[in-house]
C-alpha positions in Angstrom: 2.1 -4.2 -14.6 -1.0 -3.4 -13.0 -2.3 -5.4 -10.1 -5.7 -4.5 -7.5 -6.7 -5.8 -4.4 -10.5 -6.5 -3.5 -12.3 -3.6 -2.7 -12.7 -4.1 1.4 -15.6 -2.2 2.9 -14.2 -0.6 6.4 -16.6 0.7 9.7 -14.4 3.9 9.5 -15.2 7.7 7.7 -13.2 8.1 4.3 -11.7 11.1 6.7 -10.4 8.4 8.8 -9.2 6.0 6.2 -7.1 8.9 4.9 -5.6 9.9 8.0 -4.6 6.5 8.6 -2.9 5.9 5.6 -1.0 9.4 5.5 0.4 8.8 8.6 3.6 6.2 7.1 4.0 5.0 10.4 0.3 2.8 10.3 1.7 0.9 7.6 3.9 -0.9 10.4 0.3 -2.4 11.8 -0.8 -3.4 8.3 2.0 -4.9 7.2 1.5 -9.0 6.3 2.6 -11.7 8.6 6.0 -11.7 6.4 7.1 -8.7 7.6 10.7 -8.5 8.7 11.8 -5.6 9.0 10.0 -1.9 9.1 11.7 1.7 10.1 9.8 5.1 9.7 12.8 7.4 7.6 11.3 10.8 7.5 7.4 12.2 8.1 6.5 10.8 4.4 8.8 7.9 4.2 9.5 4.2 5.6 11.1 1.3 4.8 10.3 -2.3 4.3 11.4 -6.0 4.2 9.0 -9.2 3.9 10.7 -12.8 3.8 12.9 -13.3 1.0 12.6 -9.8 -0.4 14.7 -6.7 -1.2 14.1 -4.3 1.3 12.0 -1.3 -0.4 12.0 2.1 0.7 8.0 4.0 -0.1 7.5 7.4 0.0 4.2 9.4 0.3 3.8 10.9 -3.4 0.1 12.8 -3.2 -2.8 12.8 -0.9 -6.1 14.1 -1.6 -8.4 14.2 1.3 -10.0 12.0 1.2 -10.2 10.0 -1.2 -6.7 9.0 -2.6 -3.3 8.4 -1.0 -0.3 7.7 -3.6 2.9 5.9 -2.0 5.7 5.2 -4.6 9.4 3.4 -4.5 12.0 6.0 -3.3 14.5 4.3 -6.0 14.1 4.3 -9.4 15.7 1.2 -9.6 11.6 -0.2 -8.9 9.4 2.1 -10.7 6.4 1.8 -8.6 3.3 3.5 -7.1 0.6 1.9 -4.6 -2.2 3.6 -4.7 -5.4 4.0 -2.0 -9.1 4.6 -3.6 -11.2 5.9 -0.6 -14.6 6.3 -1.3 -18.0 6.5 1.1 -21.0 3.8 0.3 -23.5 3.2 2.2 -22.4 4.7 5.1 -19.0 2.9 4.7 -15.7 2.9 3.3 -14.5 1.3 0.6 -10.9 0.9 0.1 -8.9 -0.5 -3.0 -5.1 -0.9 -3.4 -4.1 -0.7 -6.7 -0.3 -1.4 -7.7 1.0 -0.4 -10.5 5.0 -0.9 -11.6 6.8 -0.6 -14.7 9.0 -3.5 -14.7 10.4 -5.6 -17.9 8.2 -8.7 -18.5 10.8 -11.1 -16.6 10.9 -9.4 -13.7 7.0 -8.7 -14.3 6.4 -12.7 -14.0 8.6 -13.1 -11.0 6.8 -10.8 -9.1 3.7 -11.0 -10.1 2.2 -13.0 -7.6 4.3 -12.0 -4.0 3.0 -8.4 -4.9 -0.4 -9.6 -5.6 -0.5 -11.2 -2.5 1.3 -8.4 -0.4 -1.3 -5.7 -1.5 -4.2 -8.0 -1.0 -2.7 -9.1 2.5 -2.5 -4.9 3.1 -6.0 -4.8 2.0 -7.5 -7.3 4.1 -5.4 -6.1 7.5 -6.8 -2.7 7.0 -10.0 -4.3 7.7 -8.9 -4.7 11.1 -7.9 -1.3 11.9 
């Protein structure tokens, strides 16, 4: 299952985008209005829980300055990566989430549209960073 937000165009540097997103903590102030529960674990790690969801553990998985930030599930259990695009236009940024799980089609349909909504609610709060 693969799912992208809307690109968002941000007043920051690429440089800045990046730093923002490697540091796990910053996800805390991105998080949507669901959010109930959020813990930093380790440097590259934190966990999650929005209303009426498993709680989900992500883990930095690459970074390449500046232009890509890779965060994926800590369990196999939810084979998963969420994935920053960081690119310069214009004298912008431009930033894309793109999810993308490997899940069996039930379990595809059920969450379909809370994780659509989730990375495009991430996506739209980093425009007010």
């Amino acid at each position: 299952m693969n799912l992208e937000s809307p690109k968002v165009n941000l007043s920051k540097s690429p440089q800045e985008v990046f730093d923002f997103l490697t540091d796990v903590e910053n996800f805390e102030q991105i998080m949507p209005n669901s959010k109930q529960k959020f813990e930093k674990l380790a440097a590259d790690k934190f966990l999650f829980q929005l209303k009426g969801m498993p709680e989900i553990i992500l883990k930095q998985k690459e970074a390449q300055a500046p232009s890509k930030v890779v965060l994926g599930a800590a369990s196999e259990k939810l084979p998963f990566t969420l994935t920053a695009n960081i690119s310069e236009v214009e004298g912008s940024t431009e930033t894309q989430l793109i999810f993308d799980g490997d899940f069996n089609p039930m379990m595809s349909m059920m969450i379909k549209k809370p994780i659509q909504n989730f990375i495009n609610s991430l996506a739209e709060n980093l425009t007010k960073i």
